[in-house]
C-alpha positions as CSV (number, residue, x, y, z in Angstrom):
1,X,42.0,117.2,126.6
2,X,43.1,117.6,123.2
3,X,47.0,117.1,122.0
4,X,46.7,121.2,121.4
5,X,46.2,121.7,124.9
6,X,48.7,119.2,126.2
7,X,51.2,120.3,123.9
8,X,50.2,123.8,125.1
9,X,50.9,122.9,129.0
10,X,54.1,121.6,127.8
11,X,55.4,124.7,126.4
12,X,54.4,126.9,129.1
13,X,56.5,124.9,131.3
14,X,59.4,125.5,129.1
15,X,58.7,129.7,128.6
16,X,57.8,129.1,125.4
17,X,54.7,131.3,125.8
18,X,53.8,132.4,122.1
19,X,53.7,129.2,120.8
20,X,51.3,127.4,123.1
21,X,48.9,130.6,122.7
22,X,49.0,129.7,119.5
23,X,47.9,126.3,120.1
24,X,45.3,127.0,122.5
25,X,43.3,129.4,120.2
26,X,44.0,125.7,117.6
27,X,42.2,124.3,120.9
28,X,39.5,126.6,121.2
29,X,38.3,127.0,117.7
30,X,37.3,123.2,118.5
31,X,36.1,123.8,121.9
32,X,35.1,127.5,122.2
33,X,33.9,127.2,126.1
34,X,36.7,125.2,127.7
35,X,37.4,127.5,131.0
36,X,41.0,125.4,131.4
37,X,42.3,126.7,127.8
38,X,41.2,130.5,128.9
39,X,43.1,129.9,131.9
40,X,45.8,128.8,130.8
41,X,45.9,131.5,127.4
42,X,45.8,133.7,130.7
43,X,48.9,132.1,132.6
44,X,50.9,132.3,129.0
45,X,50.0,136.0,128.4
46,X,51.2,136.6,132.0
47,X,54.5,136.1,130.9
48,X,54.4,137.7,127.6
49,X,55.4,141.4,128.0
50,X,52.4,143.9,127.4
51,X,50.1,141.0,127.5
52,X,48.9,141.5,130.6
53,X,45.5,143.0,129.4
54,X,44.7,140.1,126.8
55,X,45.7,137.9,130.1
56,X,42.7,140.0,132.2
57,X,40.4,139.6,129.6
58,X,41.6,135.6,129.1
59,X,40.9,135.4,133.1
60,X,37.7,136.6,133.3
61,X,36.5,134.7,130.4
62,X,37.0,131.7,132.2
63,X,35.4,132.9,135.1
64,X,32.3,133.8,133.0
65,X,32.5,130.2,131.8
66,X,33.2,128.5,135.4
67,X,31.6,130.9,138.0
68,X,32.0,128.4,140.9
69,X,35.8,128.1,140.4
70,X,38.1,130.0,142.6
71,X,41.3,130.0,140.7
72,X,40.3,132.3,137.0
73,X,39.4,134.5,140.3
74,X,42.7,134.7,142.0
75,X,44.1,134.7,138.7
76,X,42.3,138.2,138.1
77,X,43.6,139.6,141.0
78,X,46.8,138.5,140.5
79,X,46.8,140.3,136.9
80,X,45.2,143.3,138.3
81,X,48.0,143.7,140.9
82,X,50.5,143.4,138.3
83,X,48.6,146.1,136.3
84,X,48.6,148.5,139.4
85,X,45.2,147.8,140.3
86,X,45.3,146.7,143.7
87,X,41.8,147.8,144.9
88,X,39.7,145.9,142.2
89,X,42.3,142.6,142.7
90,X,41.2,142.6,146.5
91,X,37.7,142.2,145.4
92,X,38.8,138.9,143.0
93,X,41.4,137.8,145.6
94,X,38.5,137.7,148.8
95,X,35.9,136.4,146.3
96,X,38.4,133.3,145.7
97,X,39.0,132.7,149.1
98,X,35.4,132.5,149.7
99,X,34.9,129.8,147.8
100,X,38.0,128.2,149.1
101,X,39.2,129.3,152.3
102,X,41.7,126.5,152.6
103,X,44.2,126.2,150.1
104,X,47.6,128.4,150.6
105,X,47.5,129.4,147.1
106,X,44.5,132.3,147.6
107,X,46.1,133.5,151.3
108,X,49.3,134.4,148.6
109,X,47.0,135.9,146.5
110,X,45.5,138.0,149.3
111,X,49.1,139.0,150.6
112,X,50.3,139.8,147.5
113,X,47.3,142.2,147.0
114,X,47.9,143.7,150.9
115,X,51.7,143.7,150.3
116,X,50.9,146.4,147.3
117,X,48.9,148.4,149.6
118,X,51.0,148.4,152.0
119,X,48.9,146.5,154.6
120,X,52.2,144.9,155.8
121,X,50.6,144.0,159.0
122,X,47.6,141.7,157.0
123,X,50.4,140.7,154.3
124,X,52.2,139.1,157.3
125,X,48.7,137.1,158.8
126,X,48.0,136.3,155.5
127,X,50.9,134.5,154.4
128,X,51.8,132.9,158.0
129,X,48.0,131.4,157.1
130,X,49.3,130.2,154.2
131,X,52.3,128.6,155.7
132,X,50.2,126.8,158.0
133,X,48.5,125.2,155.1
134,X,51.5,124.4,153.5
135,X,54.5,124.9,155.5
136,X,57.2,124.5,152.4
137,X,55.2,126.9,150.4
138,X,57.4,129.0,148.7
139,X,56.1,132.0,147.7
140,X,54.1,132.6,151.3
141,X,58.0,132.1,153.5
142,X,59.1,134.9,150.4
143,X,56.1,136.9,151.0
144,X,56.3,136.5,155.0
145,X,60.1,138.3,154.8
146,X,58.8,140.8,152.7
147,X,56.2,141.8,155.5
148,X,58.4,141.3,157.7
149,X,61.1,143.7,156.5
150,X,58.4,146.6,155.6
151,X,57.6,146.6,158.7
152,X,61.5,147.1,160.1
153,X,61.2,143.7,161.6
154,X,64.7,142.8,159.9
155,X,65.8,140.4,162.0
156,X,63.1,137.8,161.8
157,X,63.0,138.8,158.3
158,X,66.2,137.3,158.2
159,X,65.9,134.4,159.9
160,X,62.1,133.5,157.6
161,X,64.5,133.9,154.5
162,X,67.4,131.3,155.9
163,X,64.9,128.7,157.0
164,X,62.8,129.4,153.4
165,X,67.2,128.6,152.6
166,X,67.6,125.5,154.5
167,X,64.9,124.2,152.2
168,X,65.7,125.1,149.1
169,X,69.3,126.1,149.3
170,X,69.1,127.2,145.0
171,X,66.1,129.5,145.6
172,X,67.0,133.2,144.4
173,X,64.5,134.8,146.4
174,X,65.3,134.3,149.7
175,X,69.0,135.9,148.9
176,X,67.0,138.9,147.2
177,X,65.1,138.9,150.4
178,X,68.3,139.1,152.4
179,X,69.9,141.4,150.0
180,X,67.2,144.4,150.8
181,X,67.1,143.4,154.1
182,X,71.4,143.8,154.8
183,X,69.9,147.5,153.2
184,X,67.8,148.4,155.6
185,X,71.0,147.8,157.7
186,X,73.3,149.7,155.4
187,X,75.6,146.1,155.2
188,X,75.6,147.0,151.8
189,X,79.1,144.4,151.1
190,X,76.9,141.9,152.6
191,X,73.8,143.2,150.2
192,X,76.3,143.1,147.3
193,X,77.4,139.6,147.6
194,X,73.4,138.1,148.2
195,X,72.2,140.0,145.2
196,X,75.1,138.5,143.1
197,X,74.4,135.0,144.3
198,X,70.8,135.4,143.3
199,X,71.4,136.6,140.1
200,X,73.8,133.5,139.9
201,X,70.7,131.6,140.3
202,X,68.2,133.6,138.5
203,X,69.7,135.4,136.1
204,X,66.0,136.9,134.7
205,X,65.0,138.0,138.3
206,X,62.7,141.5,138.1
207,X,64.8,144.5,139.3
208,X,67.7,141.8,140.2
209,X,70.4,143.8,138.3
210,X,68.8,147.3,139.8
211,X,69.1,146.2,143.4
212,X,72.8,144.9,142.6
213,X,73.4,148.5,141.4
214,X,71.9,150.4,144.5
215,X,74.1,148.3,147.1
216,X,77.3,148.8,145.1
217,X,76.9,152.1,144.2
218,X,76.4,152.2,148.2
219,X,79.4,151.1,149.1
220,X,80.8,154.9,147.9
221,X,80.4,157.0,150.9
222,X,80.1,160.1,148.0
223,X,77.5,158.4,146.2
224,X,75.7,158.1,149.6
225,X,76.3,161.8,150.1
226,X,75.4,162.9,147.1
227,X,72.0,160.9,147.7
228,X,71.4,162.5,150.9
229,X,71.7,165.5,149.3
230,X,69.5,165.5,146.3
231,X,66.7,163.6,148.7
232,X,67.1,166.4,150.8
233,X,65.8,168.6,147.6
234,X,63.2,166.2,146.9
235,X,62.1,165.9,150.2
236,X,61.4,170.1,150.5
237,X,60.4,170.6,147.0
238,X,57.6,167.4,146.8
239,X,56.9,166.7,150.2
240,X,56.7,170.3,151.6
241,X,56.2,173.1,148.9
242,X,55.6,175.4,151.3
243,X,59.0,175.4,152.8
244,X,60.3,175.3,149.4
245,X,58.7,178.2,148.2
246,X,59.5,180.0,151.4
247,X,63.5,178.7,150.3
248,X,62.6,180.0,146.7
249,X,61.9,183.9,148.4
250,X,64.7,184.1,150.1
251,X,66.9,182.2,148.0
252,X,67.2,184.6,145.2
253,X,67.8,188.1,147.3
254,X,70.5,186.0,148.7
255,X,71.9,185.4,145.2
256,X,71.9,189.0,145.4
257,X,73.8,189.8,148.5
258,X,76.3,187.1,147.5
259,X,77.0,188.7,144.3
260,X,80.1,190.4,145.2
261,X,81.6,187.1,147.2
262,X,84.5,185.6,146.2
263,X,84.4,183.5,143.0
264,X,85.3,180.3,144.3
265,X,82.1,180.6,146.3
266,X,79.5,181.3,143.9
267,X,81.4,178.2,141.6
268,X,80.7,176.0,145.0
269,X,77.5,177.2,145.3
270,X,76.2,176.7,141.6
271,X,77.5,172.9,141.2
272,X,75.7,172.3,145.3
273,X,72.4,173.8,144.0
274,X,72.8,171.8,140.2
275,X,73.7,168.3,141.8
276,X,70.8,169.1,144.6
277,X,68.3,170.3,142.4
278,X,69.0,168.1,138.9
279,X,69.7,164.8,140.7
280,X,66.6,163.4,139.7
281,X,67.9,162.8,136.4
282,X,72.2,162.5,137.0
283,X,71.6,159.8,140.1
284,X,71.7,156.8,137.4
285,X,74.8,158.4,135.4
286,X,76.5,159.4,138.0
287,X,76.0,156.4,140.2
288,X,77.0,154.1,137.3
289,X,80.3,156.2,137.3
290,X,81.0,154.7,140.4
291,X,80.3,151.3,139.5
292,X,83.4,151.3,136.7
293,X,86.0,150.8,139.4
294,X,84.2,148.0,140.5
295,X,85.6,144.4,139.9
296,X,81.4,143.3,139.2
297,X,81.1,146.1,136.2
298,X,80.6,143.6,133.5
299,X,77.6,142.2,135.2
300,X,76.4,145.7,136.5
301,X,76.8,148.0,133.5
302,X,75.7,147.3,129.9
303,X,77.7,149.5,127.0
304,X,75.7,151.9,126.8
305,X,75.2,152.7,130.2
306,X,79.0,152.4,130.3
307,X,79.3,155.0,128.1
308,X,76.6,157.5,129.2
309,X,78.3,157.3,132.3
310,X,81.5,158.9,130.7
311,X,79.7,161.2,128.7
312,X,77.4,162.5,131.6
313,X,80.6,163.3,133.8
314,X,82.2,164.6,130.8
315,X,79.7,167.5,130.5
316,X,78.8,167.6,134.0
317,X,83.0,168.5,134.6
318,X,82.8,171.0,131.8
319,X,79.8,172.6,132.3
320,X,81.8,173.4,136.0
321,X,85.2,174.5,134.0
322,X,83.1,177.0,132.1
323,X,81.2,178.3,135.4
324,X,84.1,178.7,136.9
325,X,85.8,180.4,133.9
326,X,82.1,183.0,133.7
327,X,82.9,183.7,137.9
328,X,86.4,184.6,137.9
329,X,86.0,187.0,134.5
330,X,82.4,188.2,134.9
331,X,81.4,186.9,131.4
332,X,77.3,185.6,131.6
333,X,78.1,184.2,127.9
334,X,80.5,182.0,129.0
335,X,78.1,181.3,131.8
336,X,74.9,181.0,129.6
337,X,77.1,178.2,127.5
338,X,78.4,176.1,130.9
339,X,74.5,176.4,132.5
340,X,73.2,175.0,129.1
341,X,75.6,172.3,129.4
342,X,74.5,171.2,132.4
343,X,70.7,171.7,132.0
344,X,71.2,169.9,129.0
345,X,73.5,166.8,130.5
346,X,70.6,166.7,133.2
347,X,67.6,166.8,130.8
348,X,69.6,164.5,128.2
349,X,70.1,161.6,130.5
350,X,68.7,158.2,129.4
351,X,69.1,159.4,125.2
352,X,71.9,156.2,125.5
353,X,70.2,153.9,127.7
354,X,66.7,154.1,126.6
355,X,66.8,153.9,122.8
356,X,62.9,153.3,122.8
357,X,62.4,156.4,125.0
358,X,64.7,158.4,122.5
359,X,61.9,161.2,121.1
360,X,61.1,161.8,124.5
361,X,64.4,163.0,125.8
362,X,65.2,164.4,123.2
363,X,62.1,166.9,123.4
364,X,62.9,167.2,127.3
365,X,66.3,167.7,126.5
366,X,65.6,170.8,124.1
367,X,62.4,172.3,126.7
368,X,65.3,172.2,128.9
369,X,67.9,174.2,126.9
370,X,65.4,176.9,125.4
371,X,64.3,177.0,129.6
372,X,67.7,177.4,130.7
373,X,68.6,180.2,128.1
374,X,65.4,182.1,129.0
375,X,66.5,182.2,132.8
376,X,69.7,183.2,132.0
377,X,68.9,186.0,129.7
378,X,66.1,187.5,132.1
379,X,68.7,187.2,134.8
380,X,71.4,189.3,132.7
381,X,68.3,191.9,131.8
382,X,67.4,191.8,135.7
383,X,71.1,193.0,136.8
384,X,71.8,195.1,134.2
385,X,69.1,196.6,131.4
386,X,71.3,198.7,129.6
387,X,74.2,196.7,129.6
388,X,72.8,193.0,129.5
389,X,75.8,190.4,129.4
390,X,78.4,192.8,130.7
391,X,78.0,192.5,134.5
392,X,80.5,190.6,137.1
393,X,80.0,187.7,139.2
394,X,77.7,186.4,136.3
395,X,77.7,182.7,138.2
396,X,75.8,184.1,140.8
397,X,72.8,184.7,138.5
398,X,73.0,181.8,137.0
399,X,72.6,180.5,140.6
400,X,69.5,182.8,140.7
401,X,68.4,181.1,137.3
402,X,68.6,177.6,139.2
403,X,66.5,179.3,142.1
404,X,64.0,180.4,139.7
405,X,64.1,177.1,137.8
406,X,63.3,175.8,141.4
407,X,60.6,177.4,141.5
408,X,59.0,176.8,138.2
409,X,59.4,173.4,138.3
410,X,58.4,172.2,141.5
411,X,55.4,174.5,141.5
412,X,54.2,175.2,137.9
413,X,55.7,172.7,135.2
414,X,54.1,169.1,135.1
415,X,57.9,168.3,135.6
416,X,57.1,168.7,139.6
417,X,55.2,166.2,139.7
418,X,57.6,163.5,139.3
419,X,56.9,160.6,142.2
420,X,59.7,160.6,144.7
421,X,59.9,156.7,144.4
422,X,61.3,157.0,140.9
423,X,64.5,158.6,142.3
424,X,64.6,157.8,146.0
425,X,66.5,154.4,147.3
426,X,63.8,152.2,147.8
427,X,63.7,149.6,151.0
């Protein structure tokens, strides 16, 4: 081995990733078909955000150079899985394990890939094989509670995570593990304080912080109801159009009948449909609301989300002022201006929390506006041709614009096809 390469090893172990890639290409203009320096250019890049790719490439390399060895191969599958790829990493993982069938590492490897496709059932054989190998490994007792838990087996889940404990009482995952699992049994105090102690341990954990936010914001029983009911939405819109279009038909004669109903109504109404249908995009705002009473804010909530959290209910609360204003004085102006708030609060969420996603919103945020402004002028022209904006209960049309909006979204815009995962609490 050259001084490169060991000096190479040496950084990895201390996450100093762009350095020993670096020295390893020093390394490999001297020996250009060394297998060990692709593999471990591949293990660096790994941990180098956006690298994964240049890690692939690194992986199979060595494989190309070392046919006969099984780790570049489980290495492959292991970058493929982390690149969303889980049917071509199954091929990589089983090829490795037929050249060694006996070491845990490739029955991880294996469970990892059935644990993305949600083969709980072989995730669970596979690392239990793996634990027989090596009974203190690690990563196979993590990936056992994960199996374990998918498949609503919480208790034993439990109980693999506190012997994976009595181990190695400073491991983070195992208190993760138990975190999701106190979920699943809506202990969410109990979810709180493992994800904390995790953290404590692990500060850089993947989606550490996001799972601490989903148990406290939890705790709020309105948070949970407001939850319940934008999945309900999500559920009927995604899950079964047909019932939502059937909802769609019959929702907006109703906005008809309703139009003479008292005010307070139709205000009630318009904020139930907003929250139901626009939750999508308010659940981070309006959950992080919640989290500014709590006593763990400072490790919960940076700035920014602090203060899109504020400015999100801000709007949201007077976007409602102005609805209700437009129901009690029949004005669809002042109703046009509080629905643009709102479609424009829901659309604009993220513009202070994702700096590098900025453009984006901001072009969602204006498609939403001109959108919102188009439904509510057709709906005006639909009640009254001659005399446009001058009509009563003008909130109840924008409810019909909301209806509408329904409709468009959910079953024409690219919009509807938002995955239910990216807004749905995940077990």
């Amino acid at each position: 081995m050259s001084p490169e390469f060991v000096r190479a090893q040496f950084l990895r172990d201390h996450h100093r990733y762009e350095e020993a890639v670096a020295l390893l290409h020093s390394h490999l203009a001297r020996y250009p078909e060394d297998p060990d320096a692709f593999v471990e250019l591949a293990l660096n890049r790994t941990a180098i955000p956006g690298a994964e790719k240049q890690a692939l490439e690194d992986a199979r390399t060595a494989s190309w150079l070392a046919p006969d060895r099984p780790f570049p191969l489980s290495l492959q599958a292991r970058i493929l899985s982390s690149l969303n790829r889980p049917g071509e990493a199954e091929q990589f993982a089983e090829a490795a394990l037929a050249i060694e069938p006996n070491q845990a590492y490739y029955w991880n490897t294996r469970s990892i890939i059935q644990c993305d496709m949600g083969l709980w059932s072989l995730a669970e054989a596979s690392a239990r094989t793996a634990l027989s190998m090596e009974p203190d490994d690690a990563t196979a007792s993590n990936l056992l509670s994960l199996a374990l838990r998918r498949r609503n087996l919480i208790h034993a889940s439990e109980q693999e995570s506190r012997r994976r404990l009595q181990r190695d009482p400073e491991s983070a995952f195992p208190f993760f593990n138990l975190g999701q699992a106190a979920l699943r049994k809506k202990d969410f105090a109990g979810a709180e304080s493992f994800f904390l102690e995790a953290l404590r341990l692990n500060p850089a954990t993947q989606n550490g912080r996001a799972l601490l936010k989903e148990a406290s914001r939890s705790r709020s029983g309105i948070f949970r109801c407001f939850l319940a009911w934008t999945t309900l939405w999500a559920e009927v819109g995604v899950r079964r159009p047909a019932v939502g279009m059937v909802l769609l038909l019959f929702g907006i004669p109703l906005c008809g009948a309703l139009a003479e109903a008292p005010a307070v109504v139709a205000v009630g109404l318009s904020l139930l449909v907003y929250l139901g249908f626009f939750g999508v995009w308010l659940k981070a705002p309006l959950g992080d609301l919640v989290l500014l009473r709590s006593e763990n804010v400072s490790v919960l909530l940076d700035p920014a989300e602090k203060k899109e959290a504020l400015v999100i209910a801000g709007i949201v609360v007077g976007g409602w002022i102005l609805i209700a204003i437009a129901a009690f004085t029949g004005s669809i102006v002042i109703a046009t201006l509080g629905g643009g708030l709102w479609i424009a609060c829901a659309f604009g969420t993220g513009f202070l929390t994702h700096p590098s996603k900025r453009a984006r919103v901001t072009s969602r945020l204006l498609a939403g506006i001109f959108g919102a402004l188009t439904l509510f002028i057709v709906c005006a022209l639909a009640k009254d041709p001659v005399r446009g904006f001058d009509g009563d209960s003008a909130s109840m049309w924008l409810l019909a614009g909301y209806i509408a909006m329904v409709g468009i979204l959910f079953f024409r815009n690219p919009l509807g096809k938002i995955r239910l995962r990216s807004f749905l609490l995940r077990r």
